[in-house]
C-alpha positions as CSV (number, residue, x, y, z in Angstrom):
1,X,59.2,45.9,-72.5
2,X,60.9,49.1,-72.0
3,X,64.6,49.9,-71.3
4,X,65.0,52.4,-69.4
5,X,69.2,54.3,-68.9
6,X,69.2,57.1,-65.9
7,X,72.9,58.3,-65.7
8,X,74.3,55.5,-66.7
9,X,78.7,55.7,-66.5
10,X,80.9,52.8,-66.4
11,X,83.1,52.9,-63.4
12,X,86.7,51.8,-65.7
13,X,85.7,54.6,-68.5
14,X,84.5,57.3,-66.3
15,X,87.1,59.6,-67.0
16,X,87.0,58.7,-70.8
17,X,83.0,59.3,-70.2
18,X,82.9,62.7,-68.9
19,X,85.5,64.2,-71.3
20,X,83.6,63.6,-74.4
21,X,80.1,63.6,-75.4
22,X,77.3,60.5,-75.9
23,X,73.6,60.0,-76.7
24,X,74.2,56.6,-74.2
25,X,76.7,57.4,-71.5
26,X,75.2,59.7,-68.4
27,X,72.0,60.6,-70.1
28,X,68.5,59.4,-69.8
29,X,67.1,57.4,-72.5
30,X,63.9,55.3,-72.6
31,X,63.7,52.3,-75.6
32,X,60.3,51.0,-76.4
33,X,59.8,47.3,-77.1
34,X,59.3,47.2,-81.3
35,X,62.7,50.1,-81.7
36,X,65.7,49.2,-83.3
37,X,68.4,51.3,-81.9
38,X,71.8,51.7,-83.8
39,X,75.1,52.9,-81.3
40,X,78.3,53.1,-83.4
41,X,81.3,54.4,-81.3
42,X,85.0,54.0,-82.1
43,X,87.5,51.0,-80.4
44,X,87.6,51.7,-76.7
45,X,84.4,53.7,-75.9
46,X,82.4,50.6,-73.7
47,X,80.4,49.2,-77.0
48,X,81.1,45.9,-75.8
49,X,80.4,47.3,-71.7
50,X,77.3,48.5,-72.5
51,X,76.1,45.1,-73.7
52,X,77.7,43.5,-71.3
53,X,75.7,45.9,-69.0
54,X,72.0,45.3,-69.9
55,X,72.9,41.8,-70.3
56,X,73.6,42.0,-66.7
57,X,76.7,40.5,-66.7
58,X,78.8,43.8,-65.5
59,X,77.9,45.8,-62.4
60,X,80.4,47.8,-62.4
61,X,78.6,51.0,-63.2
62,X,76.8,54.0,-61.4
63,X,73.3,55.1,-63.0
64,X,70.3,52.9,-63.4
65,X,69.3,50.3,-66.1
66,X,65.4,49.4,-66.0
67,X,64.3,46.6,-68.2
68,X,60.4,47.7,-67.2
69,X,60.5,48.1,-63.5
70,X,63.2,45.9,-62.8
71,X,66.3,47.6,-61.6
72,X,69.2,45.1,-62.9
73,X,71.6,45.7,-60.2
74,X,69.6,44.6,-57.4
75,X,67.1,42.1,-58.5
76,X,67.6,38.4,-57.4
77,X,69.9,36.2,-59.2
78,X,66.6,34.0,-60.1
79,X,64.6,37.0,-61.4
80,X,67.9,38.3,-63.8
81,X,68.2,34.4,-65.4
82,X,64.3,34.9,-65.9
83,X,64.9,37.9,-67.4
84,X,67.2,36.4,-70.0
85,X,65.7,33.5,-70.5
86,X,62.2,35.1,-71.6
87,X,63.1,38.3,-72.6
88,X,66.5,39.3,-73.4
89,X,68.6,37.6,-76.0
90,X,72.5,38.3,-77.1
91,X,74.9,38.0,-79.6
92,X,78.0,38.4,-77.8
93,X,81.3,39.6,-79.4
94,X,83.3,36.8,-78.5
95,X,80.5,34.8,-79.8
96,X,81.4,32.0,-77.2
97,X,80.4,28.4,-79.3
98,X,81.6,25.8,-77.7
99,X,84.2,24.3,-79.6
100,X,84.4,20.5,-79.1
101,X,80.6,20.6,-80.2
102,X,79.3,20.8,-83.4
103,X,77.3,23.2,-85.1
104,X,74.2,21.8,-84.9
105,X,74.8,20.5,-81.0
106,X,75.7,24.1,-80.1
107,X,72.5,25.4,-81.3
108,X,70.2,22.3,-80.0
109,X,71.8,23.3,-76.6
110,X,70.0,26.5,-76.8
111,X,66.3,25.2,-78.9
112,X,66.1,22.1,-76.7
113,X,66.1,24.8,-73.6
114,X,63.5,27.0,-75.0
115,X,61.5,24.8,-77.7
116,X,60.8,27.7,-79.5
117,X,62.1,27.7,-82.7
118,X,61.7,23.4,-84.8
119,X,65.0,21.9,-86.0
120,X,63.8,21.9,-89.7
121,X,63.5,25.8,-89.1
122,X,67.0,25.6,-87.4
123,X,68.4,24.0,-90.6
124,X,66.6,26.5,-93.1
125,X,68.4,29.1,-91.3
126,X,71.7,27.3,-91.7
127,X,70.8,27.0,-95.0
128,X,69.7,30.6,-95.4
129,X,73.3,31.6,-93.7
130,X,75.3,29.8,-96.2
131,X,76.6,27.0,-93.5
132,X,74.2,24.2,-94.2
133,X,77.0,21.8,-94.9
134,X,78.9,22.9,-91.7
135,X,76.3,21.5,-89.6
136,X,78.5,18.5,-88.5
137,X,81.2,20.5,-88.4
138,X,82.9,21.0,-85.0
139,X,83.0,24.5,-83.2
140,X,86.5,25.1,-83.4
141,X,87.0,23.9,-87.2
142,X,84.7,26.5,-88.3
143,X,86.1,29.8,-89.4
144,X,85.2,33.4,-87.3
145,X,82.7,34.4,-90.1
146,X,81.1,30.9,-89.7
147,X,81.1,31.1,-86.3
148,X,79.5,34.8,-86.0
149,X,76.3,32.9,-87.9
150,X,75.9,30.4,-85.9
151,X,76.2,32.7,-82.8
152,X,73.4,34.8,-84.8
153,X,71.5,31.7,-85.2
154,X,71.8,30.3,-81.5
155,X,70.6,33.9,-80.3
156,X,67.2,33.6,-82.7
157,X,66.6,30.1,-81.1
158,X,64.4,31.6,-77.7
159,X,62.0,33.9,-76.6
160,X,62.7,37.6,-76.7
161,X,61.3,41.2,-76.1
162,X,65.0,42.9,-76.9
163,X,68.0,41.3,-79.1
164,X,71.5,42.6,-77.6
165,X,74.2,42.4,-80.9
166,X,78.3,43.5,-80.7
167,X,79.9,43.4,-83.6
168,X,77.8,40.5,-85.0
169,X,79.0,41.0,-88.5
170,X,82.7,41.7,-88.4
171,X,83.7,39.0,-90.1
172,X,81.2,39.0,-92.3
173,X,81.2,40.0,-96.0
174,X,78.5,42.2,-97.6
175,X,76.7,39.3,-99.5
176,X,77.0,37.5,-96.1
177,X,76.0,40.8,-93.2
178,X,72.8,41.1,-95.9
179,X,71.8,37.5,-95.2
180,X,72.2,38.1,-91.6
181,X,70.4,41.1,-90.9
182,X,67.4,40.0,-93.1
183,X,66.8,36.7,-91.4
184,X,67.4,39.2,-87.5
185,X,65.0,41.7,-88.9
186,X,62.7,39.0,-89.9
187,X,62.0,37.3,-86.8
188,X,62.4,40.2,-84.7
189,X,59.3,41.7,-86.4
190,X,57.7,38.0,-86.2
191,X,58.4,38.8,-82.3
192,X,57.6,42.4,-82.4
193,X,61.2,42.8,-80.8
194,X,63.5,45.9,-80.0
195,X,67.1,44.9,-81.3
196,X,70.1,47.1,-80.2
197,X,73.5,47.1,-82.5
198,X,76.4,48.3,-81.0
199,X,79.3,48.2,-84.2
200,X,82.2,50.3,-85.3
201,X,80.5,51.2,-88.8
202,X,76.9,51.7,-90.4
């Protein structure tokens, strides 16, 4: 599936927008299903927007965003939750877990929906992530670093052609951003995925 950015400028950072440069903002770039594309901009520059943005959850923009030959701001509210469900999975920056669930309910949410992924593969990547033992751990006991790999995990757990990541490993240590992006890069390869990172560092 190919994304497709014509012009693209956030209505609330336009003036910020046109005063500098970017490879992303009011250009034309095409992404091929199977790319992995890095962005790394400073605090302020509409990281988070831009996901927010092909996740089709902002509108608020002039320019076009094409995942194939669907135009996201205009196609039915049916056809965008199709989109995401099949296509089009996120790790958002505010990683939104629910809290009064547990680890391992907040990710069966998310596999008994799609049925992709088995729950003994759900616990090896627990297991993999360092939080095996917090899988009956509430949401809301669980540290931001804990959290971050459980958000990582719940995106895994459906279909996708893209993976959408902000920030995913701010709160992360080395030993623990290494087990994280092997296990992303792993199955997005199984899927012959695209996966875009938008972070403040490499």
């Amino acid at each position: 599936m190919v994304l497709s950015l014509q012009g693209l400028i956030p209505v609330p950072l336009r003036e910020k927008v046109m005063a500098g440069k970017s490879s992303i903002w009011n250009n034309s770039c095409v992404f091929r299903q199977g790319e992995s594309v890095f962005v790394q901009a400073p605090s302020g520059t509409g990281k988070t927007t831009l996901i927010h943005i092909l996740y089709g959850i902002r509108t608020d923009y002039e320019g076009s965003v094409k995942w194939e030959e669907k135009t996201l701001n205009i196609i039915p509210a049916d056809a965008l939750a199709t989109l995401r469900k099949s296509d089009i999975s996120v790790i958002f920056q505010d990683l939104r877990l629910f809290p009064e669930l547990t680890t391992l309910e907040n990710l069966e949410a998310k596999r008994r929906l799609t049925n992709s992924v088995s729950e003994p593969q759900v616990l090896e990547w627990l297991a993999r992530l360092g939080i095996r033992e917090k899988a009956h751990s509430l949401g809301r006991t669980l540290s931001y670093g804990e959290q971050q790999r459980v958000a990582i995990i719940r995106a895994l757990l459906q279909p996708f052609s893209w993976l959408l990541m902000d920030e995913p490993f701010s709160h992360l240590d080395k030993a623990n951003t290494a087990r994280a992006i092997e296990l992303i890069t792993e199955v997005v390869q199984q899927r012959n995925a695209g996966m875009i990172l938008a972070d403040l560092d490499e």
